[in-house]
N, C-alpha and C positions, 0 to 999 in steps of 0.2 A: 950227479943230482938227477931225478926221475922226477918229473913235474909233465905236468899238462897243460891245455887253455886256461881254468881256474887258477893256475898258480901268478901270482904278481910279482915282477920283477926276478922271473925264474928263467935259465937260458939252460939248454940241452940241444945236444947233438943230435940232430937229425940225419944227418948224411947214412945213406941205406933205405930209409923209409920209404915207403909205397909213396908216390905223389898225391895229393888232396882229388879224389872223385875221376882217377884214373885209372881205368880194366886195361889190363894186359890185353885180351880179347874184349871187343864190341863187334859183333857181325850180324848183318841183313839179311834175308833172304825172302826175296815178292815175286811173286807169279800174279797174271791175268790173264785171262783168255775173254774174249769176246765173240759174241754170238748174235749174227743177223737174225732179226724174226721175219716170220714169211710175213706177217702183217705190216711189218714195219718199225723201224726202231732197232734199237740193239740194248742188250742186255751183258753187262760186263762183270765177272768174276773174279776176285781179288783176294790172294790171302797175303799174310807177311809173317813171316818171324825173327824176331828179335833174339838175340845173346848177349847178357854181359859177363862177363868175368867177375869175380869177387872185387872187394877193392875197398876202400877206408874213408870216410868223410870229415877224417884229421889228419893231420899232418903227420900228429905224432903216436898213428895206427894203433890208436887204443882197442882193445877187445869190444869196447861197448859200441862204436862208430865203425865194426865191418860189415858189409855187406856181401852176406852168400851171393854166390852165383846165380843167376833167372833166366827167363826167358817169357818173353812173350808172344801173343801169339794175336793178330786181330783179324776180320774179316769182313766186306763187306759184297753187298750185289748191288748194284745200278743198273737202270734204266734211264737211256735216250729216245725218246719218241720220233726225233728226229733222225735217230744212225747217229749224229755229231757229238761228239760228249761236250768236242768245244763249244758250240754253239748253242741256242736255245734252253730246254729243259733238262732237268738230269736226276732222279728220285735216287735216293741211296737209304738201305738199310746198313747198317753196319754193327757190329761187336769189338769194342775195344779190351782187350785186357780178356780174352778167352777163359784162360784158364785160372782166373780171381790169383794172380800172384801176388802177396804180401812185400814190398818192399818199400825200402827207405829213402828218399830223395835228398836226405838229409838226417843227420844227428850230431848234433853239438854238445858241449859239456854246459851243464846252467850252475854257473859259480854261486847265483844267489841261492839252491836249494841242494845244491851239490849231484840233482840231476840229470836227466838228460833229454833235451827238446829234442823232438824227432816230427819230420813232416813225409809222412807213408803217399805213395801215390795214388791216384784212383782205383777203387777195384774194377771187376767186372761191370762196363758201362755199355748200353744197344740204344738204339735210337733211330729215328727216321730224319733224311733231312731234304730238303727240296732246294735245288738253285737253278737260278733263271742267266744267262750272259749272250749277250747277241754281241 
């Protein structure tokens, strides 16, 4: 029997299936380098990127619930007035989500419209942010 989440009192074999919102591959990768100012303070540089593997957000790895493979990529520069990043003041610009990737945080089946509700994540997001912690 071939059924899905919309089917009611439907049982099917799973065994083999990709696990629910699990990449074979997830991997990291962030550099920083920090830089004393001759005036004072310090100025810190930060990239990251992100990898995930494709991967399914059903159990029962429907075509409409995969998700390509992506990558991300963010960026930000900081300033310490003080040198201390722990300490005191800390300006940050930053870019999330660089290169505007399209993806799914979620896709489910909607029984009541035969559907499919999907929750995409942030696109390209920049900002300034300011924190103070003594």
């Amino acid at each position: 029997m071939n059924c899905d989440a919309t089917g009611l009192g439907c049982q099917q074999q799973l065994k083999g299936n990709d696990l629910l919102r699990a990449p074979d591959v997830k991997a990291t990768l962030s550099a920083e380098l920090d830089f004393p100012l001759t005036v004072g303070g310090m100025v810190t540089l930060r990239g990251e990127y992100a990898h995930t593997s494709d991967h399914y957000h059903t159990v029962f790895n429907n075509d409409f619930a995969r998700q390509d493979a992506f990558g991300l990529t963010n960026a930000r520069v900081m300033w310490s007035p003080g040198g201390r990043v722990a300490d005191g003041v800390r300006v940050m610009a930053f870019v999330e989500n660089v290169g505007d990737e399209e993806y799914a945080l979620m896709r489910t089946p909607n029984a009541t419209t035969g559907g499919t509700l999907s929750n995409y994540a942030p696109p390209r997001t920049w900002g300034v942010s300011v924190r103070y912690s003594r």
